[in-house]
N, C-alpha and C positions, 0 to 999 in steps of 0.2 A: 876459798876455805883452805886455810894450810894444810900441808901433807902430814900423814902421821908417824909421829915417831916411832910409832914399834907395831909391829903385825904379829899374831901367833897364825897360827897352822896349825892344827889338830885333825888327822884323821883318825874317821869314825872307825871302831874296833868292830868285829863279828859280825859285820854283815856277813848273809849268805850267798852263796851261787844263785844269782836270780834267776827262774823263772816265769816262762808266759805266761801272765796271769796273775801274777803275784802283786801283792799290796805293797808298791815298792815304797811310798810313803809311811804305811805302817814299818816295814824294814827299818826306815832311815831311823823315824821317829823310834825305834827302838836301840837302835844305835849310840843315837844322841843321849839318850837315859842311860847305856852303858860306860859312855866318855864323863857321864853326870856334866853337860853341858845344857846349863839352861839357854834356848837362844834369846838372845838381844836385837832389839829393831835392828842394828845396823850389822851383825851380824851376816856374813853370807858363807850359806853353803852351794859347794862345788858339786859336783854328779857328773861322773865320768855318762856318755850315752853309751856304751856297752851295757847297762844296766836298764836302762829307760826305754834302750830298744828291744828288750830280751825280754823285759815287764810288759810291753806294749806287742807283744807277739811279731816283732820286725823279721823272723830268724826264717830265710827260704831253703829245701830242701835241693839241689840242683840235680837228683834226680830226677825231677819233674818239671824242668825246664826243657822246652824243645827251642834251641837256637836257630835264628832266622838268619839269610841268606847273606846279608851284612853284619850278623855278629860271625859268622866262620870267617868269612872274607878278613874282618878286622882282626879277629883271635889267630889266622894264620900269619900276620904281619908283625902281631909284638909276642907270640909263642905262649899264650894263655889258654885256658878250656873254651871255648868257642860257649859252654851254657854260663860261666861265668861272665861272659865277657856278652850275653844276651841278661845278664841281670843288670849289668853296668848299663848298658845301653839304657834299660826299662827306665832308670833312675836317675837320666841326666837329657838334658836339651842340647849337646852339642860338645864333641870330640874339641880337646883346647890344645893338644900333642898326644901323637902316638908312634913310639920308638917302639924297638924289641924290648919286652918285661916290664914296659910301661905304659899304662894309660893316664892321662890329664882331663878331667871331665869340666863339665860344667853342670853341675847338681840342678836337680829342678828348684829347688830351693835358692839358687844364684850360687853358692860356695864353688870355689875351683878348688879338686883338689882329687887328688890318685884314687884311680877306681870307683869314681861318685862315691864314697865314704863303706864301699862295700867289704867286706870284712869278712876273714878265715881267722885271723888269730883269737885266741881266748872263747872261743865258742864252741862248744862241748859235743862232741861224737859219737857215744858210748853205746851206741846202737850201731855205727860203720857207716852211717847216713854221710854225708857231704854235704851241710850249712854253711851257711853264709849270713852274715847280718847286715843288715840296712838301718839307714839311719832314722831315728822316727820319724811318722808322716809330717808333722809341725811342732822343732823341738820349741820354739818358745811357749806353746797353748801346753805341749809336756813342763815347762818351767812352771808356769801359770798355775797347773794343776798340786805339783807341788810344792808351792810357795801358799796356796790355799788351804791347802791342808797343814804346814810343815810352821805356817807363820812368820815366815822370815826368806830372803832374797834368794834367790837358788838361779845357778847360770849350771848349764847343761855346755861339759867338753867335751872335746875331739882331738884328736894329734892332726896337725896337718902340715907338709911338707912346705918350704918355702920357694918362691924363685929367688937365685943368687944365693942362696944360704944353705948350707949344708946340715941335716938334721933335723927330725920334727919338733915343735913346739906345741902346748897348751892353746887351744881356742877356745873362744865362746859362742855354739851353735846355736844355744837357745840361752834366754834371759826374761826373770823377771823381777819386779819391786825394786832395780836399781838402772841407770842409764846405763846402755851397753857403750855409750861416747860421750865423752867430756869438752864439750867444747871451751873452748881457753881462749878464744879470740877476742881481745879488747883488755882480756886480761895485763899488768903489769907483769913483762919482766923484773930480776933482782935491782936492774939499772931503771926501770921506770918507762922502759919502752912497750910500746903496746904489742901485744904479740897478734899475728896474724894471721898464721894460717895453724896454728897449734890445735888441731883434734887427738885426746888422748883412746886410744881403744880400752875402754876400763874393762868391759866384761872378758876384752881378751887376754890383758895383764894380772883377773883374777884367775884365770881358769891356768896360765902359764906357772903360775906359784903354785897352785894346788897343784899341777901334775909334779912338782918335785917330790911330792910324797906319792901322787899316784903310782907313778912310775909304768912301765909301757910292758913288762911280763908278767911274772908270777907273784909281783907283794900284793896281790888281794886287797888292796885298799881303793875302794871306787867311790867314796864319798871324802870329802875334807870341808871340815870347816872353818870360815876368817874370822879373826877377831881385829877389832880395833881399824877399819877403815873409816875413811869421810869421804861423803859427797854431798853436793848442795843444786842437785839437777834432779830434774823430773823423771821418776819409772821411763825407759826406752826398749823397746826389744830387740835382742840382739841379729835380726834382722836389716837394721839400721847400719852394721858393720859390714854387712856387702856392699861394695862399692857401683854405682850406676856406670852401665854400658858406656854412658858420653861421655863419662870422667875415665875411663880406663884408656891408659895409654901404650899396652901391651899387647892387647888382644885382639 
């Protein structure tokens, strides 16, 4: 299918500070009536998981964390809260580097990536408590759910740091209604050569373009929605973009 000539971007206006518990679909869905966006089959909207996890009750108090005997041990090595650094622990399978001010995880979910996706920034205090957020238990079944309700493709991002590259980017943790991979192999090159090893990461190249309006502090915009893409591949969940243990050549 050819590539499309023109993309919009539109994020969605007046969403609120979400809350546990909150009908984050009704939110969006009121959103999209405020942008007077009707959505279209091929339409996708973005969903920052700051949102999805704060809707889904993710947010731990570390108050009430008691750190175990190898979270101090580790929290002494790279200079972090030893309870913080027993939440990271709770929510990964396996240390992937740890320097001073830095952990590399390996999420139970397969993602690699600083701090198992556990999070201080943008998460609200106003009590003096000490939160923290997590990412949801299964962001794709979170896609799923609102894509069921919302009628249209919905990929759930994350910022995640790269190896060799400087600076975070847009992911896609959860996906659904669109292939989170594009496989291209067999496809012609412009020259007519068959291409080979071409896998495109779509749900990751959507979720990378919406965070240019999300943006990573204070613009408040945690939904965006695409207009005008193509694809000709079958619903995949973004699941499918973690790479298998035997194909990794780093770790």
């Amino acid at each position: 299918m050819p590539a499309p000539g023109r993309l919009e971007l539109l994020a969605l206006p007046g969403i609120p500070l979400v809350r546990a518990g909150d009908d984050l679909a009704a939110l969006l869905a009121a959103a999209l009536a405020r942008a007077g966006a009707v959505p279209d089959a091929r339409d996708v909207l973005v969903v920052a998981q700051k949102i999805v996890s704060k809707a889904e009750g993710r947010m731990l108090d570390l108050a009430t964390v008691t750190p175990s005997a190898r979270a101090r041990t580790l929290a002494a090595a790279v200079g972090k809260d030893p309870r913080l650094v027993e939440v990271i622990l709770s929510e990964s399978v396996r240390v992937v580097r740890a320097r001073p001010g830095l952990l590399i995880m390996q999420h139970r979910l397969g993602f690699v990536m600083a701090n198992a996706g556990v999070d201080r920034s943008n998460v609200a205090a106003a009590d003096g408590a000490e939160r923290v957020l997590l990412l949801p238990r299964d962001p794709d079944a979170s896609a799923a759910a609102l894509r069921e309700r919302l009628g249209l493709p919905v990929v759930i991002s994350d910022s995640f740091g790269r190896p060799w590259r400087r600076g975070t980017v847009g992911v896609a943790i959860g996906a659904a209604g669109l292939p989170a991979l594009l496989d291209l192999r067999g496809r012609p090159d412009l020259f007519g050569r068959r291409l080979e090893v071409s896998i495109t990461g779509f749900a990751d190249e959507i979720a990378a373009a919406a965070s240019l309006l999300m943006g990573q502090g204070d613009e408040a915009q945690p939904a965006v929605l695409l207009r005008g893409l193509r694809w000709d591949a079958p619903p995949a969940a973004a699941r499918a973009l973690v790479r298998a243990p035997e194909e990794d050549l780093f770790r």
